[in-house]
N, C-alpha and C positions, 0 to 999 in steps of 0.2 A: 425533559427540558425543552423549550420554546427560544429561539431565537432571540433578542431582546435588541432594537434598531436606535438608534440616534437621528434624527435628522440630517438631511444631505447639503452640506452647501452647494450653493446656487450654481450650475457649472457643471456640475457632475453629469457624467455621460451614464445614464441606463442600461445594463447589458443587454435589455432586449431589444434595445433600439440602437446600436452600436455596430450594424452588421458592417456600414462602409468602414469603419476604425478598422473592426477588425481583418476585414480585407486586404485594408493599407499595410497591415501588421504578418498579413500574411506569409511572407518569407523567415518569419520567427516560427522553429518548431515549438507546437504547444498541442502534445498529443493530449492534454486533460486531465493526467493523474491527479490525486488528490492521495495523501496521507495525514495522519494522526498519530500522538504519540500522548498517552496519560502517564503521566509520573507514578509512581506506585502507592505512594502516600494521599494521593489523591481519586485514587482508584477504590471503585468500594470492592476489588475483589485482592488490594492490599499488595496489590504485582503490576507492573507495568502493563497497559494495555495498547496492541496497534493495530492499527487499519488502514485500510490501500483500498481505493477504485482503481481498477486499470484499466485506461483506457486506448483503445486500439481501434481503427475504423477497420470494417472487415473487407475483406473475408476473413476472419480469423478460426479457430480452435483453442481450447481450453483442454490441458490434462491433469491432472493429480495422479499424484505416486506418493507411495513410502515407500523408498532407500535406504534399506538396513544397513547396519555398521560393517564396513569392509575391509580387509585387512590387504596390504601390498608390499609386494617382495620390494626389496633391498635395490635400489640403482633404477625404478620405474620411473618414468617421466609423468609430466602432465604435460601434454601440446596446447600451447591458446590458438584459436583462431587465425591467427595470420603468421602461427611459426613459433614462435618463442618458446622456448623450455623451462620447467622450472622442476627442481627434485618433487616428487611424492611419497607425502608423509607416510609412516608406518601405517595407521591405522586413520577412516574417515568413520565420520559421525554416521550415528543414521537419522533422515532428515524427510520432512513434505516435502514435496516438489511440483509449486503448480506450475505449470510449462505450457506457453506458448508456442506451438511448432514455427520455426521459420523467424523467427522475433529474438532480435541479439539483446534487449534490453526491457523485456516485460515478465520474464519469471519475478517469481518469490520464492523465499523457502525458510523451513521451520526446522531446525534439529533437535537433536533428543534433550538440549541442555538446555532449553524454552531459546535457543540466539535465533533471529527471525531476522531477515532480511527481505528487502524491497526498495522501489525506487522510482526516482519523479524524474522526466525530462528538465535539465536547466540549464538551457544556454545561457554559455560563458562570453566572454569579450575576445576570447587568446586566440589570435589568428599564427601564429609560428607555434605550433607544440613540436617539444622534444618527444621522438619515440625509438625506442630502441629494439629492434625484434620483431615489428609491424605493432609493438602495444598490446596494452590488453583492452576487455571491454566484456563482451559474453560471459567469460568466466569467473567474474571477479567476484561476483555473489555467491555462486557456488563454492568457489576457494573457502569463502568463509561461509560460509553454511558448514561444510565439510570439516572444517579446522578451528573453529573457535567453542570455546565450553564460557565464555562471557560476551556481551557487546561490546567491553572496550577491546579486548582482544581484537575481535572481528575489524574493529574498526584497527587496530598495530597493523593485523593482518593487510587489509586493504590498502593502506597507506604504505605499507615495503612496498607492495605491488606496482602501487602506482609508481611510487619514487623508484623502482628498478627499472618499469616496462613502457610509463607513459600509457596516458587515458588516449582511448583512440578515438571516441564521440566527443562534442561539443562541451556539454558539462552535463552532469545529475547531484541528487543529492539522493545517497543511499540511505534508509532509515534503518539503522540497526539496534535491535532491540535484546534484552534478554528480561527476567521475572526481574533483575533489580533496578536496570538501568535502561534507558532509551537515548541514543544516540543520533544525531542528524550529521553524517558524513558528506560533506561538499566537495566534489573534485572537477577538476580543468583539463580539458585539453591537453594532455601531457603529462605532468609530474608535478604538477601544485594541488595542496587540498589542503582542507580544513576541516575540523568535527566539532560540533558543538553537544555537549551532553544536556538534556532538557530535566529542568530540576524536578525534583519529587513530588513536588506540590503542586504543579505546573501541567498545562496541555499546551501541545505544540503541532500547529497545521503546516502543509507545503503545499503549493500550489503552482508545479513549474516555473517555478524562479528560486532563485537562494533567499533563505530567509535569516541565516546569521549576520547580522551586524557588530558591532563594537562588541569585542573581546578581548579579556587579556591573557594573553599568551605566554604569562610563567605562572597560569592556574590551569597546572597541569592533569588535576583533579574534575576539571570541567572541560577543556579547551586543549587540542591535539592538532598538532597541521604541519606542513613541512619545515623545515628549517627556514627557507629562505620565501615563505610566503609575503613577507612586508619587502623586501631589498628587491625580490623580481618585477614589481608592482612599481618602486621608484626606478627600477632600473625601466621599463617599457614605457613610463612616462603616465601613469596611471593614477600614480599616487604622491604627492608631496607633503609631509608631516607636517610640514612650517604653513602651507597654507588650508590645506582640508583637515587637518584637527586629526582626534583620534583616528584609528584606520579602522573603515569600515568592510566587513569581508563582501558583502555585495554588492554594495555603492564601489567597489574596484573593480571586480571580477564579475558580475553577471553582467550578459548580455543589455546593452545601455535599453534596447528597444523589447524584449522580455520583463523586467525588473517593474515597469510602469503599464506592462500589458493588463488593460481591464480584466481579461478573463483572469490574470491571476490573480490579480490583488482582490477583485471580487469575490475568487472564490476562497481564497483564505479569508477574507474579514466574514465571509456569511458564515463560514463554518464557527469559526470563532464566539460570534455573537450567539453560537447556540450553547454556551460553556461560560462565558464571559462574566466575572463578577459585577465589572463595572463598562462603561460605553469604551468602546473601539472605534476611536475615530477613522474615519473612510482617508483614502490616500495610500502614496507607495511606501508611507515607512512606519509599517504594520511591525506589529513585537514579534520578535522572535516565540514565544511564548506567553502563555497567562494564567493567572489565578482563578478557577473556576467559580461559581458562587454554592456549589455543593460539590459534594462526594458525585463522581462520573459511573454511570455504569456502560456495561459492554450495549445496551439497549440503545442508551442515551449517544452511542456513538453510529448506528447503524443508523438513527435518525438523520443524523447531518451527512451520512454517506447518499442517502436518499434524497436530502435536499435538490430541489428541484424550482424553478424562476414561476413567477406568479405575474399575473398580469402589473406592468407597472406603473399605471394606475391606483393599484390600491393596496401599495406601499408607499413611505414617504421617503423612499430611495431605493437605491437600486439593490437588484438579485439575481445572483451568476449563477449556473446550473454546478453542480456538484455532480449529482449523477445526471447520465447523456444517454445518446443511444449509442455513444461509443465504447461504451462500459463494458465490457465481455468477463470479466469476475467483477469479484469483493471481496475482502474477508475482513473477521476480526476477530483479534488475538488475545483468548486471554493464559495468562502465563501463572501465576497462584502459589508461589515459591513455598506456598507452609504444606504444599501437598504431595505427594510424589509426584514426580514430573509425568509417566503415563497417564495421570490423571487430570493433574493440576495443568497441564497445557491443553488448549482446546481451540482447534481452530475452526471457528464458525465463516462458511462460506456459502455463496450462493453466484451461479450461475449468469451472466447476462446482468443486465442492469437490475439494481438495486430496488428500484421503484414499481420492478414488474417482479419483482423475485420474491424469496424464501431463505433464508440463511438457516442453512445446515450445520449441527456441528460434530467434528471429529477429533476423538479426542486422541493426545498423541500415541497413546498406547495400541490403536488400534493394527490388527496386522496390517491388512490393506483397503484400500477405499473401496467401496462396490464398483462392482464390474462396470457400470455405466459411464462414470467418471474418467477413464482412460479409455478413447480412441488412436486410431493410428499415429503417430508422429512426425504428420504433413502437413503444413497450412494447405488447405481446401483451393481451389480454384475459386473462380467469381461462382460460374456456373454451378460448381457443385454447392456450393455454401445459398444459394439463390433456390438450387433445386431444394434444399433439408429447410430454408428457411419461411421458404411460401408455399409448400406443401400443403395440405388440409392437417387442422393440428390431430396429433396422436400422442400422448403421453407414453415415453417409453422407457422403463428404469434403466434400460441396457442403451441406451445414448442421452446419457443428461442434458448435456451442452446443448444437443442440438434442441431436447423438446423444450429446455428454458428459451434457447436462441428463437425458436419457435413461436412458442409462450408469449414471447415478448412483442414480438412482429404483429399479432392477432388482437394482444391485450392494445397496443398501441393504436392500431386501425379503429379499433370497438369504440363505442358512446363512452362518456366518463364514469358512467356509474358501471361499468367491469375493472376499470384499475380501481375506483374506490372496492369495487367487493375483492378483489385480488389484495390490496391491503388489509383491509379486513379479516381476510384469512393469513393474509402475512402473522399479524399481530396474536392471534390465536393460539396459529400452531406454535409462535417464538413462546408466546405462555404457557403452553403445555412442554415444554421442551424443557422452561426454565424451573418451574415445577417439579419435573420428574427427574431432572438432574442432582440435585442434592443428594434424598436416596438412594439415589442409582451408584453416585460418586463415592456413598457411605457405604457400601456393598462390597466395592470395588476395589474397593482400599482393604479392605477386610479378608479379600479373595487374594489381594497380591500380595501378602506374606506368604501365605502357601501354596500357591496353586498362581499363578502368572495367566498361563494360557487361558482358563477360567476367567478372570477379570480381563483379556481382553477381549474375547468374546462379548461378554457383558456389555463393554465399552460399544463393538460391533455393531453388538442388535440396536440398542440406543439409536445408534446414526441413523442405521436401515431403518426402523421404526419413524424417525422421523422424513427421512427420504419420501418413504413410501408415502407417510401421510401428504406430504409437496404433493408426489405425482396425484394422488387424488385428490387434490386443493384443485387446481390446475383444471382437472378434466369439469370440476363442479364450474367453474369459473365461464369455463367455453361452451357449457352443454347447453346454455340458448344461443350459440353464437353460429354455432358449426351448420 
């Protein structure tokens, strides 16, 4: 699928030409995340599909792990971050874990029952938050990663959390997903939140701002949030029914100067317009979601992760970058509920930005990720991450991060015709990949009635095999450059 634009009324500010806006805007956190969420019915893999850019200015690190199922004694705690106790459960899922060292709010994670969590920076308005225990915050993804076998679980789950501990950042909107259902969970500063469920049919982007608007709150089938989310809202002076009409959850609660920031709304409608049946008019009161004009696939979604600004000239409006050089992962998720779940989950990722990268994928049955994928569990100094990242390139299976981080710095310096040939073999290896995955998957399934260990192996080579082909993409890519 290709973008499809409208014309821009006269007025509109260009994101490439917008640097003083954005300046002035500059005291609004907008680290640049970007998610996605495909309805399942809309999905041609027939399961909810999701995707996260994460975006982080470095120095950064990147890890992935699998977290088998663990089991704990009677009367154990969980400590959050600044104190607070809460019981642990009998038994935790086992789950991906892509981890950020040193970062309270950029992991993701996948557990065994396809519930997939992640999250977009969204400042909120609520300058008094209630917190009791210092709050939570870091651990409230993993709680439920650990603890949910659904998204809306995840999302009860989250939502005790808040309403017992209080959020202790600004705002986000967590995207909780499982094979049937995709969830957009909104929370505040404290103990207010809201979740909107994104229908079947339907794709839904966030682009650090809240994106739920008008909903109604005894369709309890769709729409989950605190009790007292309307009454706190007229009680702060926020909200009046008699004169602002229905209540709108973002036009209350997002941050007033977030909500109409170009970069977001930009980068929601551009992603949008690559999915969009019909035009998407430009502005801050973009749909919560939309009706695609075909079946989506997991391809069709790495494209808009890659989305990238073009000279604005020779558009007839404007275009917000999607992927950046602050990109340090990707992924995307597909979940395939008619298949076993070792199989039918797969999480396809790739390294550094999108647009210089590879999308890997691992399926969740695998034991563990290749050795390259997990480094230590420190954010880097400037120095160190400066020394790995302008080095002379080396492809090295046994440090991903850094030869992607690498990768990326060299592709980016190079004439234009090295990222086109780097796409080029992007697109390649994703069709060999896609290819040989069916088969492989029919094999798999076949080996996991009797034999497990067997079909994860299977699963294993698959990854590595494609890994490996990456790091030789890569060295083809630099070998006039070096």
């Amino acid at each position: 699928m290709t973008p499809k634009r409208t014309p821009t009324p006269t007025g509109k500010i260009p994101c490439l030409l917008m640097a003083s806006l954005l300046m002035a805007a500059s005291t609004v956190p907008t680290q640049a995340c970007f998610s996605v969420v495909v309805g399942k019915s809309t999905s041609t893999d027939a399961g909810v599909i999701m995707a996260h850019n994460e975006d982080d200015f470095g120095p950064q690190l990147v890890n992935h792990h699998k977290i088998p199922r663990q089991r704990h004694a009677l009367g154990t705690k969980v400590t959050l971050l600044k104190g607070g106790q809460l019981d642990q459960v009998e038994q935790t899922w086992a789950y991906i874990w892509s981890e950020m060292p040193g970062l309270h709010y950029s992991d993701s994670y996948v557990n065994e029952w396809g519930v997939a969590i992640t999250s977009d920076n969204c400042p909120s308005r609520e300058d008094k938050p209630e917190l009791t225990d210092g709050g939570i915050g870091f651990k409230l993804r993993r709680l439920v990663a650990q603890r949910a076998r659904t998204a809306r679980e995840g999302v009860q789950i989250a939502g005790k959390l808040v309403e017992r501990f209080g959020y202790v950042a600004s705002g986000r909107t967590y995207v909780i997903c499982d094979p049937q259902e995709g969830w957009l969970f909104c929370v505040v500063n404290g103990k207010h939140w809201l979740a909107k469920r994104v229908d079947d049919d339907e794709v839904a982007m966030v682009a650090n701002t809240y994106t739920v608007h008008h909903v109604d709150l005894s369709d309890t089938d769709n729409v989950l949030a605190s009790k007292d989310i309307i009454t706190y809202a007229v009680k702060r002076g926020w909200y009046d029914p008699d004169e602002d009409g229905p209540f709108d959850f973002a036009e209350v609660y997002a941050n007033p100067n977030s909500k109409v920031h170009p970069s977001n709304i930009g980068r929601q409608r551009d992603g949008l317009l690559y999915v969009a049946a019909g035009p998407v008019p430009p502005g801050p009161s973009l749909p919560f979601s939309i009706k695609p004009r075909a079946k989506v696939a997991i391809t069709d979604i790495m494209k808009v992760l890659r989305h990238q600004p073009v000279l604005a000239e020779t558009l007839p409006e404007p275009s917000c970058p999607i992927c950046s050089g602050g990109t340090q992962t990707s992924f995307v998720l597909q979940t395939r509920p008619h298949m076993p779940r070792d199989i039918g989950i797969v999480y396809w990722v790739c390294l550094a930005s999108p647009d210089t990268s590879f999308y890997i994928p691992f399926h969740f049955g695998i034991p563990a990720f290749p050795a390259g994928f997990c480094a230590e569990s420190e954010r880097p100094s400037g120095a160190a991450y400066n020394a790995k990242v302008e080095a002379p390139f080396q492809a090295d299976p046994l440090q991903a991060f850094w030869t992607f981080s690498n990768f990326r710095a060299k592709v980016h310096a190079a004439p234009d015709e090295t990222k086109a040939k780097t796409q080029a073999l992007a697109g390649q290896i994703m069709t060999q990949a896609l290819a040989l995955q069916g088969p492989l998957e029919e094999a798999a399934c076949r080996l996991c009635k009797d034999n497990e260990s067997t079909a994860a192996r299977l699963l294993a080579n698959y990854s590595n095999g494609i890994y490996l082909s990456v790091i030789e993409a890569m060295d083809t890519v630099l070998a006039d450059t070096n």
